[in-house]
KEKOLKOL-366752 format. One record per residue (C-alpha): residue number from 1; residue in three letters; x, y, z. Coordinates in nm, 3 decimals. Layout:
BEGIN
     n   res        c1        c2        c3
   NUM   ALA         X         Y         Z
...
***
This chain:
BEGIN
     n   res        c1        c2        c3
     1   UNK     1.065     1.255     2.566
     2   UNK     0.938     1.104     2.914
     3   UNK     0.579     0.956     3.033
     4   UNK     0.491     1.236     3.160
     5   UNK     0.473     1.417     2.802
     6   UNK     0.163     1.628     2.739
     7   UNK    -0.101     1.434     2.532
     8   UNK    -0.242     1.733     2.353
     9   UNK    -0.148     2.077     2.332
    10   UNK    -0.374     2.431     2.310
    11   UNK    -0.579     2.527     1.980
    12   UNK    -0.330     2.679     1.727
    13   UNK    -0.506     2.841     1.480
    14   UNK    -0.883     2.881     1.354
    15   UNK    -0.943     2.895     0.972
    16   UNK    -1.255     3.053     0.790
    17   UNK    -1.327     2.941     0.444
    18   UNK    -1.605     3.078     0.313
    19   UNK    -1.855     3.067     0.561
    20   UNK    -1.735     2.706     0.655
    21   UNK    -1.488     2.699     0.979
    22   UNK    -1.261     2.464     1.031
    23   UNK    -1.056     2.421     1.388
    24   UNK    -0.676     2.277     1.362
    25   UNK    -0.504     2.128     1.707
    26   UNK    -0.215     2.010     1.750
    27   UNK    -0.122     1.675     1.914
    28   UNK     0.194     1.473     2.059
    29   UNK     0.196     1.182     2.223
    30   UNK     0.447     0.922     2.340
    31   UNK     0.482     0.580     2.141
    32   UNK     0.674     0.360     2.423
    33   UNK     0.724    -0.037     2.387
    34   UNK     0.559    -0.101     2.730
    35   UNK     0.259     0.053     2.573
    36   UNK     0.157    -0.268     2.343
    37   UNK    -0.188    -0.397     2.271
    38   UNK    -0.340    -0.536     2.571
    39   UNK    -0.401    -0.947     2.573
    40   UNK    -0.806    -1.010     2.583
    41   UNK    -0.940    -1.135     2.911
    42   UNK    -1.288    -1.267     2.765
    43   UNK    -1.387    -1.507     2.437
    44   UNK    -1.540    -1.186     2.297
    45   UNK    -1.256    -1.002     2.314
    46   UNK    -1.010    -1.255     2.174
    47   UNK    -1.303    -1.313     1.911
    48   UNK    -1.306    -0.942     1.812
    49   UNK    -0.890    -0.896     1.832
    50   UNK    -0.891    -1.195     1.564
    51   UNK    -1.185    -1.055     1.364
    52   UNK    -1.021    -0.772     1.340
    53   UNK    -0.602    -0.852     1.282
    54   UNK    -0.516    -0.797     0.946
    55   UNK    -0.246    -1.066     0.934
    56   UNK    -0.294    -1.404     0.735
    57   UNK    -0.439    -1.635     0.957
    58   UNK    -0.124    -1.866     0.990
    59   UNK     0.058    -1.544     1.126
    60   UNK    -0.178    -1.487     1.384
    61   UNK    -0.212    -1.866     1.532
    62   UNK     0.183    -1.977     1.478
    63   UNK     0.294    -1.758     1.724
    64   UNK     0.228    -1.488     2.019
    65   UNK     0.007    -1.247     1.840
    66   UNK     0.143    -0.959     2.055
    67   UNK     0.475    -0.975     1.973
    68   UNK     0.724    -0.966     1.664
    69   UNK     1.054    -1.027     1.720
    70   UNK     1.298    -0.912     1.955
    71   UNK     1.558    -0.565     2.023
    72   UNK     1.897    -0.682     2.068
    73   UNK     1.876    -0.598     2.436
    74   UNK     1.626    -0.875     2.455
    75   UNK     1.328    -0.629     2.490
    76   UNK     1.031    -0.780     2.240
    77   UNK     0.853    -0.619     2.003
    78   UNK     0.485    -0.566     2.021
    79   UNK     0.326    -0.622     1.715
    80   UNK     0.116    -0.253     1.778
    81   UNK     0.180     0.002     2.006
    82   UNK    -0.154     0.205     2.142
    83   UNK    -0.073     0.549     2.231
    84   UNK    -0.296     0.667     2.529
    85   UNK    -0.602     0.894     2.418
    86   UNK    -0.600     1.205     2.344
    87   UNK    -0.908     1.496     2.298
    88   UNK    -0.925     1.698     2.001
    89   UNK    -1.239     1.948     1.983
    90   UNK    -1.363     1.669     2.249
    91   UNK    -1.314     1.370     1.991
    92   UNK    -1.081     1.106     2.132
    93   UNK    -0.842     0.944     1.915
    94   UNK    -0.553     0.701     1.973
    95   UNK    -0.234     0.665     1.752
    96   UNK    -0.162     0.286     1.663
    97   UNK     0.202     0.199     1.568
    98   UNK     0.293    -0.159     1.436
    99   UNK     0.668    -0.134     1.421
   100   UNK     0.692    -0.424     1.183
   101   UNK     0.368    -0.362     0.973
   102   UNK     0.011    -0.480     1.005
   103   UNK     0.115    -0.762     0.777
   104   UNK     0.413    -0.884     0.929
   105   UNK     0.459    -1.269     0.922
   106   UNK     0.769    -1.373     0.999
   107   UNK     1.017    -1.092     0.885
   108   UNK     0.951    -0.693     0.878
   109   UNK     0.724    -0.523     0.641
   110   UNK     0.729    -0.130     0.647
   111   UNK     0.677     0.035     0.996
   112   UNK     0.292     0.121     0.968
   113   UNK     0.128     0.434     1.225
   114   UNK    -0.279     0.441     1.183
   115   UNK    -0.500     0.727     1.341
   116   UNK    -0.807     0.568     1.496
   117   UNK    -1.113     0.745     1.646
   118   UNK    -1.289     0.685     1.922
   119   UNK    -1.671     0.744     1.900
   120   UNK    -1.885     0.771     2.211
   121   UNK    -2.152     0.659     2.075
   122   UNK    -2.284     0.498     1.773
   123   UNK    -2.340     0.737     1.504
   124   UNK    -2.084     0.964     1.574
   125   UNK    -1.855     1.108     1.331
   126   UNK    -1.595     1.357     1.259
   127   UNK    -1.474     1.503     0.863
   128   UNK    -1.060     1.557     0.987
   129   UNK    -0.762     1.560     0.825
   130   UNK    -0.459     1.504     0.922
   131   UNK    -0.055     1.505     0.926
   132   UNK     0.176     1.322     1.180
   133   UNK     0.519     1.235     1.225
   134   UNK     0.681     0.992     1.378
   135   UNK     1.035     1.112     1.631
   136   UNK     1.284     0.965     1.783
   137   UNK     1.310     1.122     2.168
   138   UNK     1.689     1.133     2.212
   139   UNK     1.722     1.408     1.903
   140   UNK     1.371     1.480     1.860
   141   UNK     1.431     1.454     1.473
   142   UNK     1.168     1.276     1.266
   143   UNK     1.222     0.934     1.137
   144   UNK     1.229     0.968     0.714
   145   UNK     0.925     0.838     0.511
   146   UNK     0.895     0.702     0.182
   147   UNK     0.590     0.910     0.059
   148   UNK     0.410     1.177     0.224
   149   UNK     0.044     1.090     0.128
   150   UNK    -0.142     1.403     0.021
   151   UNK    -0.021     1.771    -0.017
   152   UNK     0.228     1.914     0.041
   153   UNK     0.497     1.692     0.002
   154   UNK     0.715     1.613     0.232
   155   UNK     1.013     1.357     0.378
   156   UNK     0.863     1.327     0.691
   157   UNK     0.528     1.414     0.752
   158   UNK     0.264     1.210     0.633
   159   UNK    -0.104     1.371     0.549
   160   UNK    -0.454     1.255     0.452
   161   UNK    -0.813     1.385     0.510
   162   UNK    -1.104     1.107     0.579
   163   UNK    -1.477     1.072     0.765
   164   UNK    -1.398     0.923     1.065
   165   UNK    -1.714     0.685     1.212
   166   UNK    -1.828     0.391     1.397
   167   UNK    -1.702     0.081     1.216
   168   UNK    -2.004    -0.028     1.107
   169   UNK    -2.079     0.281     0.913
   170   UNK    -1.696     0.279     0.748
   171   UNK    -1.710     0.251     0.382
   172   UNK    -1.314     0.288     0.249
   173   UNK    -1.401     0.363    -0.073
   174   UNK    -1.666     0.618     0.001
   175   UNK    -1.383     0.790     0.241
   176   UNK    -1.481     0.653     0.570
   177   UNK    -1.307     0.478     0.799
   178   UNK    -1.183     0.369     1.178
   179   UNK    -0.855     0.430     1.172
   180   UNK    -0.671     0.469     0.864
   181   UNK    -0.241     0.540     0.778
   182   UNK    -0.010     0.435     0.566
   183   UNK     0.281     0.169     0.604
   184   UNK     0.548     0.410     0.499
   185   UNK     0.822     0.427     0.764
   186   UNK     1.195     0.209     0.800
   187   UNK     1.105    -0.084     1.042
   188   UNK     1.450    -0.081     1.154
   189   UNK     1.462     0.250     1.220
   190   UNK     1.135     0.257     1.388
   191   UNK     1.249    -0.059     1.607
   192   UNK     1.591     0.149     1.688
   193   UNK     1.352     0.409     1.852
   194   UNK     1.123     0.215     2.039
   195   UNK     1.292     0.329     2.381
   196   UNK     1.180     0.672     2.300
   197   UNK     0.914     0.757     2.049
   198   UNK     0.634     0.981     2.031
   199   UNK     0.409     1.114     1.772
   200   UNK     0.303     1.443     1.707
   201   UNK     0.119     1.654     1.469
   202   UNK    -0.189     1.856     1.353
   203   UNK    -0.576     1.748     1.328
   204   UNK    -0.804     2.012     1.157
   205   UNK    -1.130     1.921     1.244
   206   UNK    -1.394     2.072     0.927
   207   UNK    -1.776     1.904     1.113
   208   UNK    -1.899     1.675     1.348
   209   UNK    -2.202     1.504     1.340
   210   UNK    -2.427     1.221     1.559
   211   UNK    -2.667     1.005     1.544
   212   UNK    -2.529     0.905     1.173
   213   UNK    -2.648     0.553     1.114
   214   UNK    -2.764     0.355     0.822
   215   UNK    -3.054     0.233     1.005
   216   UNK    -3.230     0.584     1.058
   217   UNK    -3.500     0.711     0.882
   218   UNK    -3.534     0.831     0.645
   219   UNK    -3.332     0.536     0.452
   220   UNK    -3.077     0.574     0.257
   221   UNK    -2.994     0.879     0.341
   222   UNK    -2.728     0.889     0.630
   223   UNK    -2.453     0.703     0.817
   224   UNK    -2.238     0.450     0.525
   225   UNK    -2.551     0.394     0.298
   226   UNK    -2.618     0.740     0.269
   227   UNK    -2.252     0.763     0.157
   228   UNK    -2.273     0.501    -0.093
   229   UNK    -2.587     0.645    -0.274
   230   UNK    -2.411     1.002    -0.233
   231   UNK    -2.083     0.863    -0.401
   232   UNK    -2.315     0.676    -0.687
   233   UNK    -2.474     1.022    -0.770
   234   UNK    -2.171     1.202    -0.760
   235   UNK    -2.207     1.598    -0.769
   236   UNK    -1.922     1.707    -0.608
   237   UNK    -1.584     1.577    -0.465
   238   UNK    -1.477     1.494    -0.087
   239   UNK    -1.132     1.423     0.025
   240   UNK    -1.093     1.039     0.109
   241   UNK    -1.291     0.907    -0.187
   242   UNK    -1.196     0.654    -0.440
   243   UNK    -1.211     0.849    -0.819
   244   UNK    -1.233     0.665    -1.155
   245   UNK    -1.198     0.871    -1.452
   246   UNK    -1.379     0.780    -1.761
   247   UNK    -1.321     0.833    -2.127
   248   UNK    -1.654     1.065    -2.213
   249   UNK    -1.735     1.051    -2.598
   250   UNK    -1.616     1.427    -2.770
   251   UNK    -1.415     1.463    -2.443
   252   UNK    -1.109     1.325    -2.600
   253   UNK    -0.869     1.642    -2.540
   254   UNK    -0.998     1.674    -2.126
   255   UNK    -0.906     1.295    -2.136
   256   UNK    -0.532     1.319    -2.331
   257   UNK    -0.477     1.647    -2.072
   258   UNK    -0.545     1.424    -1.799
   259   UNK    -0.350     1.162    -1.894
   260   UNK    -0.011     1.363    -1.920
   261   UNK    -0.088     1.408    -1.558
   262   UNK    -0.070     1.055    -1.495
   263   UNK    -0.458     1.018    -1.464
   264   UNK    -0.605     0.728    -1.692
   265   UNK    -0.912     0.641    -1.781
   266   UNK    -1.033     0.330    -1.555
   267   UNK    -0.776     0.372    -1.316
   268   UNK    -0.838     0.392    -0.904
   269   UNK    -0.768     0.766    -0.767
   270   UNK    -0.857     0.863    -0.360
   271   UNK    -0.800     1.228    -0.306
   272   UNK    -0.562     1.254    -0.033
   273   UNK    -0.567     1.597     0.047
   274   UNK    -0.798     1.908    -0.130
   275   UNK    -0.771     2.293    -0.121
   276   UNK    -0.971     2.574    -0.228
   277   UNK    -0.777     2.796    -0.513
   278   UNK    -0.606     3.013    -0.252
   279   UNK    -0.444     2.682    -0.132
   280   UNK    -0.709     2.658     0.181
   281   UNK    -0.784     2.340     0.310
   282   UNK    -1.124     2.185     0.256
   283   UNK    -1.326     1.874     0.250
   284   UNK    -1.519     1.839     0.024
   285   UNK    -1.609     2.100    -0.314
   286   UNK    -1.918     2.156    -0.113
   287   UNK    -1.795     2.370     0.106
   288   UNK    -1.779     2.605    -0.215
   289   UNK    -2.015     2.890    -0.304
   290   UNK    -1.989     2.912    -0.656
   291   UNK    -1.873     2.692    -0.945
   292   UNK    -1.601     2.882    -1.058
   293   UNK    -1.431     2.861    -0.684
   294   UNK    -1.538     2.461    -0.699
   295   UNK    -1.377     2.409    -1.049
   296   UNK    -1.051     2.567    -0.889
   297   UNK    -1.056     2.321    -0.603
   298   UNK    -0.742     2.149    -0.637
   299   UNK    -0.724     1.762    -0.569
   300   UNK    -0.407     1.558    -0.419
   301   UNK    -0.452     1.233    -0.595
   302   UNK    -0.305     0.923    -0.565
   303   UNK    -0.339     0.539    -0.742
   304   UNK    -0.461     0.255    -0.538
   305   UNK    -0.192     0.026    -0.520
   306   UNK     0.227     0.077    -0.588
   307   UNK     0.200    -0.176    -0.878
   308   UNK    -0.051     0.034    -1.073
   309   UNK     0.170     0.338    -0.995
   310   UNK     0.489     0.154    -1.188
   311   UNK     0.244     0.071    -1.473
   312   UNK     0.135     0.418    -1.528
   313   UNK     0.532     0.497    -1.487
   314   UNK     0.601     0.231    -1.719
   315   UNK     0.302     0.351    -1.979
   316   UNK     0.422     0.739    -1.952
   317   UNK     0.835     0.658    -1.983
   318   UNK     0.906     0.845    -1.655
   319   UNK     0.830     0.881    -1.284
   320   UNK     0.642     1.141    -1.135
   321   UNK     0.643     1.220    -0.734
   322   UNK     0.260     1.088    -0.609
   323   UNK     0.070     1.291    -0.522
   324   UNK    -0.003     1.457    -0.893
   325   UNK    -0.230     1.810    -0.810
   326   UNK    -0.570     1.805    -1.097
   327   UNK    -0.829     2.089    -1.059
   328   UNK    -1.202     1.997    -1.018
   329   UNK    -1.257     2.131    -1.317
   330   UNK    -1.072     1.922    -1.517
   331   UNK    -1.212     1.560    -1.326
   332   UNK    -1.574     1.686    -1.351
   333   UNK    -1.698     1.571    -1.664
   334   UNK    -1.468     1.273    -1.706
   335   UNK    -1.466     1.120    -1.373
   336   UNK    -1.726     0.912    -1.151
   337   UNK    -1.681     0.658    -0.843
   338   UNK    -1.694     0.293    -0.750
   339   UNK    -2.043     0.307    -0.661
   340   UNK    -2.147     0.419    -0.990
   341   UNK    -2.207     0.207    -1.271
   342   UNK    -2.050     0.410    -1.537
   343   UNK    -1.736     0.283    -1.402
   344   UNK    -1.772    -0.095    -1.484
   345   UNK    -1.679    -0.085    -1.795
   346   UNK    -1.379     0.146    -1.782
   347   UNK    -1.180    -0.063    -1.474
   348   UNK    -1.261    -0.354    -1.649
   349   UNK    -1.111    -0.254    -1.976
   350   UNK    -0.797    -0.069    -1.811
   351   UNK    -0.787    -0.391    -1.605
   352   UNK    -0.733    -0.606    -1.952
   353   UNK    -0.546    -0.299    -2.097
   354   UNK    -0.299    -0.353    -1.809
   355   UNK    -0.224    -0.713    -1.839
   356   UNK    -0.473    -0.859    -2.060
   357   UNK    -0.366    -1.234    -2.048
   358   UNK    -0.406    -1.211    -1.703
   359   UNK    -0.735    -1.123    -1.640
   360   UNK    -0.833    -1.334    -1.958
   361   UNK    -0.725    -1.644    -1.798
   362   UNK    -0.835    -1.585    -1.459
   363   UNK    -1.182    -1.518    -1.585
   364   UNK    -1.146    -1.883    -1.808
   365   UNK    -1.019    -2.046    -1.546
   366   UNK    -1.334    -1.894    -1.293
   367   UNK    -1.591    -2.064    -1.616
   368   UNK    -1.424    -2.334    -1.702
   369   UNK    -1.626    -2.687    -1.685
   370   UNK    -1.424    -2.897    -1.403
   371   UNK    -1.316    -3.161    -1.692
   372   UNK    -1.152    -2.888    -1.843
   373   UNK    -1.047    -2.793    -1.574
   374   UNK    -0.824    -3.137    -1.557
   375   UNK    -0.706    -3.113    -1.850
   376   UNK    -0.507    -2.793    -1.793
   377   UNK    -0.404    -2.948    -1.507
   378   UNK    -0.020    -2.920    -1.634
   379   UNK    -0.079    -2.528    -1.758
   380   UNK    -0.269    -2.409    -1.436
   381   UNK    -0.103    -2.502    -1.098
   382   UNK    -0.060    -2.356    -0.739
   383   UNK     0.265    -2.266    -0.563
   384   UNK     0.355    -2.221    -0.205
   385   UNK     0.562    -1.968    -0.113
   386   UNK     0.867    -2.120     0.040
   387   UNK     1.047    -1.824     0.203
   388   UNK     1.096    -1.451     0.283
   389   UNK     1.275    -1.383    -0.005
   390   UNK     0.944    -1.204    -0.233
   391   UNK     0.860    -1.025     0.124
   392   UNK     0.655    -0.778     0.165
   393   UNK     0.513    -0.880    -0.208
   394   UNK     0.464    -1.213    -0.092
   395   UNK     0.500    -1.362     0.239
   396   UNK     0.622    -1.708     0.340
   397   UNK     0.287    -1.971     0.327
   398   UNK     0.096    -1.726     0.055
   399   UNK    -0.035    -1.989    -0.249
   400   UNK    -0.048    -1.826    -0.564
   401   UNK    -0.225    -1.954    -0.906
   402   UNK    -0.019    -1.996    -1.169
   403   UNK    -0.039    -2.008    -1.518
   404   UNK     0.252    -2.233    -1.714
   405   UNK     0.137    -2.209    -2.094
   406   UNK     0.372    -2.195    -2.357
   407   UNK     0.585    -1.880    -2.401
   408   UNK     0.525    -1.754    -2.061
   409   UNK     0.825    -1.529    -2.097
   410   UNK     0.702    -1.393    -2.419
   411   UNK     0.401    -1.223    -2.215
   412   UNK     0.578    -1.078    -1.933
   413   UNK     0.784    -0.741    -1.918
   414   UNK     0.992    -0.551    -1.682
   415   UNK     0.849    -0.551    -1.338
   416   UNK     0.674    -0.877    -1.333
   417   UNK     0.671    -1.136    -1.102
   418   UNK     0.776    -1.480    -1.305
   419   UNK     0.872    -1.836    -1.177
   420   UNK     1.172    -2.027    -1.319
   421   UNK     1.345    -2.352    -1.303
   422   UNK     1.668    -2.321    -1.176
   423   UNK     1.966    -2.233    -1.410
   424   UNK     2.306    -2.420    -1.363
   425   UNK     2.467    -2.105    -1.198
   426   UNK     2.223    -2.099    -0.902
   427   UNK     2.220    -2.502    -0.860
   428   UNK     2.593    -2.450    -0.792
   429   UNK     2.515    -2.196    -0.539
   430   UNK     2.248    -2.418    -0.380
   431   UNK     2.413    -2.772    -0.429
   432   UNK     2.224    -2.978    -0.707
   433   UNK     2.123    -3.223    -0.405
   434   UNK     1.921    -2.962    -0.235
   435   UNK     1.686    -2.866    -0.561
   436   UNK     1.509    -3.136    -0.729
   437   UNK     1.441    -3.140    -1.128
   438   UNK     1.036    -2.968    -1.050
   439   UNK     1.135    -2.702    -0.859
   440   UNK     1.086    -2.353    -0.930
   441   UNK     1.192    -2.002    -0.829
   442   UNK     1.007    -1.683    -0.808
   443   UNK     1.152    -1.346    -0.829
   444   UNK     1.076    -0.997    -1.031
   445   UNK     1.234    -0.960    -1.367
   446   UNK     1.459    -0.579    -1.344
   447   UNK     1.676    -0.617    -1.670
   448   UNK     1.567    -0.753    -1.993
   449   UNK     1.765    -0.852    -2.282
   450   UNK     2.032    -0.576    -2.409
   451   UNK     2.026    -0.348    -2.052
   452   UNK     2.363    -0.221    -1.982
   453   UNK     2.568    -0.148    -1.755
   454   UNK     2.423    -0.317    -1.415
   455   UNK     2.588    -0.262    -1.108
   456   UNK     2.575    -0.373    -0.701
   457   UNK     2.592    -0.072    -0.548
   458   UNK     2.589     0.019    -0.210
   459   UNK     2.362    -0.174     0.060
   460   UNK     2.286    -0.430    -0.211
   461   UNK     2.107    -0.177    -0.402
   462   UNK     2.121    -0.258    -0.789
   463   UNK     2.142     0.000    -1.057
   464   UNK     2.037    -0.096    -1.447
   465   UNK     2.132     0.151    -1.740
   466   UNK     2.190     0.413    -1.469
   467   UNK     1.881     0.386    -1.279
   468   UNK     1.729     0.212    -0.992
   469   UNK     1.600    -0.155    -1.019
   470   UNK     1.240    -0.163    -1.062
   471   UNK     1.017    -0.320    -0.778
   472   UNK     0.918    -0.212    -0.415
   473   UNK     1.124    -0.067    -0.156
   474   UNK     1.363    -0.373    -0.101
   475   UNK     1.457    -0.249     0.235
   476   UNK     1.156    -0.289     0.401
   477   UNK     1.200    -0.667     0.501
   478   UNK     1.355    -0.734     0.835
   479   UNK     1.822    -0.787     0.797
   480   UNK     1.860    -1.207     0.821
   481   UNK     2.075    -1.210     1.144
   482   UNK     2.358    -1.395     0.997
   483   UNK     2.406    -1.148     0.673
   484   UNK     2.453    -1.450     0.468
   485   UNK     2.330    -1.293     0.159
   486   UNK     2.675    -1.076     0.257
   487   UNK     2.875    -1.364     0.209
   488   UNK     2.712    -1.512    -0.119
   489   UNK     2.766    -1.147    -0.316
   490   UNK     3.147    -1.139    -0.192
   491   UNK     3.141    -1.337    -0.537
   492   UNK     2.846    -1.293    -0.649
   493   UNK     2.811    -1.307    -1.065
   494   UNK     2.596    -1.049    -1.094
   495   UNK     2.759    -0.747    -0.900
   496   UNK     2.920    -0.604    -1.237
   497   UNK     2.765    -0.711    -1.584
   498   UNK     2.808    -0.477    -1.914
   499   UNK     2.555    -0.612    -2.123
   500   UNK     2.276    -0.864    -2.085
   501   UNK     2.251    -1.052    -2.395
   502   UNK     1.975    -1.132    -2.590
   503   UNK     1.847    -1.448    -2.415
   504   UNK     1.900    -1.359    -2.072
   505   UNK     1.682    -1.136    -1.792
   506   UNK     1.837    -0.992    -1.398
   507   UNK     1.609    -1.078    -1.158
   508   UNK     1.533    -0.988    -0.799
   509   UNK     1.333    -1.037    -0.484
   510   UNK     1.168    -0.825    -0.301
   511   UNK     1.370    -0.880     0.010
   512   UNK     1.723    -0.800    -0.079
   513   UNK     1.811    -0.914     0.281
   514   UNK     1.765    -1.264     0.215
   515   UNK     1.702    -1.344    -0.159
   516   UNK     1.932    -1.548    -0.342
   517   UNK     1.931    -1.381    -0.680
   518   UNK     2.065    -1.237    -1.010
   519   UNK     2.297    -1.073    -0.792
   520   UNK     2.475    -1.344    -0.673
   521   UNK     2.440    -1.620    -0.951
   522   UNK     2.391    -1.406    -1.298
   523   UNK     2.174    -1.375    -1.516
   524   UNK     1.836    -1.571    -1.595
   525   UNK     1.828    -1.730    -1.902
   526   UNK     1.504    -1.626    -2.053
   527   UNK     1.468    -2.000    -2.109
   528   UNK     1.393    -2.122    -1.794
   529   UNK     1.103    -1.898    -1.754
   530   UNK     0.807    -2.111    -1.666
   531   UNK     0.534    -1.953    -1.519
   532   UNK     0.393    -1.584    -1.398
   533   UNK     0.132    -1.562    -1.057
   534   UNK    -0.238    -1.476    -1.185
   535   UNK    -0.373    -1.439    -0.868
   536   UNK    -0.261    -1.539    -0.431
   537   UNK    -0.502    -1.719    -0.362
   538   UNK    -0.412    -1.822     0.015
   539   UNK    -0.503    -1.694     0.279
   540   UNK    -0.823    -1.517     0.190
   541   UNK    -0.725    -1.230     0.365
   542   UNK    -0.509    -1.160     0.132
   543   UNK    -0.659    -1.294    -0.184
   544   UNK    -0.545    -1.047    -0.483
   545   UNK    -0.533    -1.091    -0.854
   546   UNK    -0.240    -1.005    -1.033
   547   UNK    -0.021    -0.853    -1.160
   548   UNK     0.185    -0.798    -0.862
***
């Protein structure tokens, strides 16, 4: 693909639903490394790029904050790409590509592409949705992805549906937004490309509006308000929205029905994607004439976060592919939204449900009188991420709380986060000079006590009773230059075990690139567990509360 690509091409196809039209266009446009985020030339504009960045603060003033790293021709990387802009149903809209992630810090996160409109004026918006992929130019083959958002799956094309407005009328939860994507793409990969990239794919456009603000009159009626107090009142669904199903007294089979579905009480849901019963695409149940059609509307849903999606693994036994498909019908009488109040209570108790310590002590530790406060002093303590080796979980400079009470290890299962002293095996790998008698480790317990038949695998992948390691992606942190992890598993303890036994865990980091773990010194002994992460804390831009 060359410069002088086409930004947009003609109209494909118009779709009636209804009595509701909805126009779909397709688009392709080039994603070149000279194309990179301009520098600001004004205070206002270097004010507004920082406002805006999503990266932790050190990121952003430790370094150029337009570049990330280098190609091993010597080219950089920009830290986003900004295709030009391109007209569909004369909106203008921009692709933005941030080949290491928009929370890269000092090694790669997952390859992140956003869609971002560009209103005219204020007030403007646009109901779209969207897929896109992402192609290398010198086959024209598009790069892999790790999920594919809404419906219907797929390997390489990622989809969603959202109200697009002016950012001061974007409400995420309500399903509006700027620019919105996913970080789902092989940094590496995406880097490998960067000579000759382009994006293309399809934009169905289902209404425009103007003069949407939250000022006009009357209030509380349009622009993000109007949203809100739609979403509070919720009569009917719209693709983009944040879900929370409830457990509704003499309900209880709906509920149960639900749940085999993967859909729990309390539990975050946005609808990715939604289509009418012939399999139409729509935006919102509204767009329905009678209730029978709305019930049939089926909804693309997805949890908020990857850790909540292992839970719900964990809680069912097995994995399901995200998105799961649920009819309107069956969400209507057990399901509100964030706005409302009626869904308080149940994220709260699925919250405690989840990890009940947790919470518990992160809301004592929020009332607690500061003399108290002291005297927990050696049970409640922060910890500074020292390295890349929890990445993209945790990056390097991220403070976390952490709580050190007696029988930590007792309270965590498979898939947690945990800290550790040192055991013998890994002081040998470090040098006992190096580690002094308070430090501690952090990595993700895989394998508990009595898990067979672990194995190193190809590309450092590890495989426990015949399956997959639990955790992220572990390949979406940038290679460490030198491979020395390489050279550390040539012998590494951990590459073929039989049998844990029953005081001893397999750990990992996120970053199999550059953590020094199970895999190379053995296993953990569930001893030296001495602490699990209740909440980061540092930087407040990425303040969370665990589990993670």
């Amino acid at each position: 693909m060359c410069g002088s690509m086409i930004l947009f091409l003609q109209l494909l196809f118009i779709t009636f639903t209804n009595g509701f039209s909805s126009n779909t266009y397709s688009f392709l446009v080039p994603l070149t490394i000279s194309n990179k985020r301009p520098k600001p030339t004004s205070f206002i504009e270097t004010f507004n790029e920082l406002w805006n960045d999503p990266r932790p603060i050190s990121a952003i003033i430790s370094k150029d904050r337009s570049n990330v790293g280098e190609l091993d021709n010597g080219q950089t990387i920009p830290y986003c790409i900004i295709s030009d802009e391109f007209d569909i149903d004369g909106e203008l809209f921009q692709i933005l590509l941030y080949p290491r992630g928009r929370f890269v810090q000092h090694t790669s996160s997952p390859a992140s592409a956003y869609l971002r409109y560009l209103p005219k004026q204020y007030g403007d918006e646009v109901d779209i949705g969207w897929r896109l992929q992402l192609c290398n130019g010198n086959d024209d083959e598009p790069l892999p992805i790790s999920t594919s958002g809404g419906l219907p799956r797929s390997n390489t094309t990622w989809s969603a549906a959202m109200t697009f407005s002016t950012e001061m009328e974007a409400v995420e939860s309500s399903g509006r937004t700027t620019d919105w994507g996913s970080s789902i793409w092989n940094s590496q990969q995406i880097c490998n490309s960067l000579d000759d990239l382009y994006c293309k794919g399809e934009i169905t456009v289902f209404d425009k509006r103007s003069g949407e603000s939250s000022f006009a009159w009357p209030p509380f009626q349009r622009g993000a308000i109007g949203a809100v107090v739609k979403a509070a009142k919720r009569q009917s669904y719209k693709v983009g929205e944040v879900i929370v199903p409830t457990a509704v007294k003499g309900l209880e089979t709906e509920v149960e029905a639900l749940k085999e579905q993967f859909v729990y009480p309390g539990i975050d849901y946005r609808i990715m994607t939604m289509t009418d019963k012939d399999d139409t695409p729509i935006f919102t149940t509204d767009s329905l004439d009678n209730e029978d059609d709305k019930a049939r509307a089926i909804l693309a849903l997805r949890p908020c976060g990857w850790k909540t999606q292992q839970q719900l693994w964990k809680k069912k036994g097995k994995r399901t592919d995200w998105p799961v498909e649920v009819t309107a019908g069956q969400l209507s009488k057990v399901t509100t939204t964030r706005f409302n109040f009626d869904s308080t209570i149940p994220r709260i108790t699925s919250a405690f449900q989840r990890d009940w310590f947790t919470y518990s002590l992160a809301l004592a530790v929020a009332l607690t009188p500061i003399p108290a406060t002291l005297l927990a002093r050696n049970f409640i303590s922060l910890y500074d991420i020292p390295s890349a080796s929890m990445e993209p979980t945790f990056l390097k400079g991220d403070v976390l709380l952490v709580e050190k009470l007696p029988g930590v290890y007792k309270r965590s299962h498979l898939g947690d986060v945990v800290l550790f002293q040192p055991p013998d095996s890994l002081r040998e790998v470090m040098g006992s000079n190096t580690i002094s008698s308070t430090s501690l480790f952090v990595k993700r317990i895989v394998g508990l006590p009595g898990d067979t038949n672990i194995k190193l695998v190809d590309d450092n992948n590890v495989k426990i009773n015949g399956v997959d390691a639990v955790g992220p992606d572990r390949s979406l942190c940038e290679d460490e230059p030198l491979r020395l992890i390489d050279k550390l598993l040539e012998n590494g303890k951990g590459k073929d075990i039989d049998k844990l036994a029953d005081d001893e865990l397999y750990v990992l980091g996120d970053c199999k690139a550059v953590s020094v773990d199970s895999r190379v010194w053995g296993p953990l002994p569930t001893g030296d567990v001495k602490g699990r992460p209740i909440a980061r804390v540092w930087p407040p831009s990425r303040f969370a509360l665990g589990p993670f």
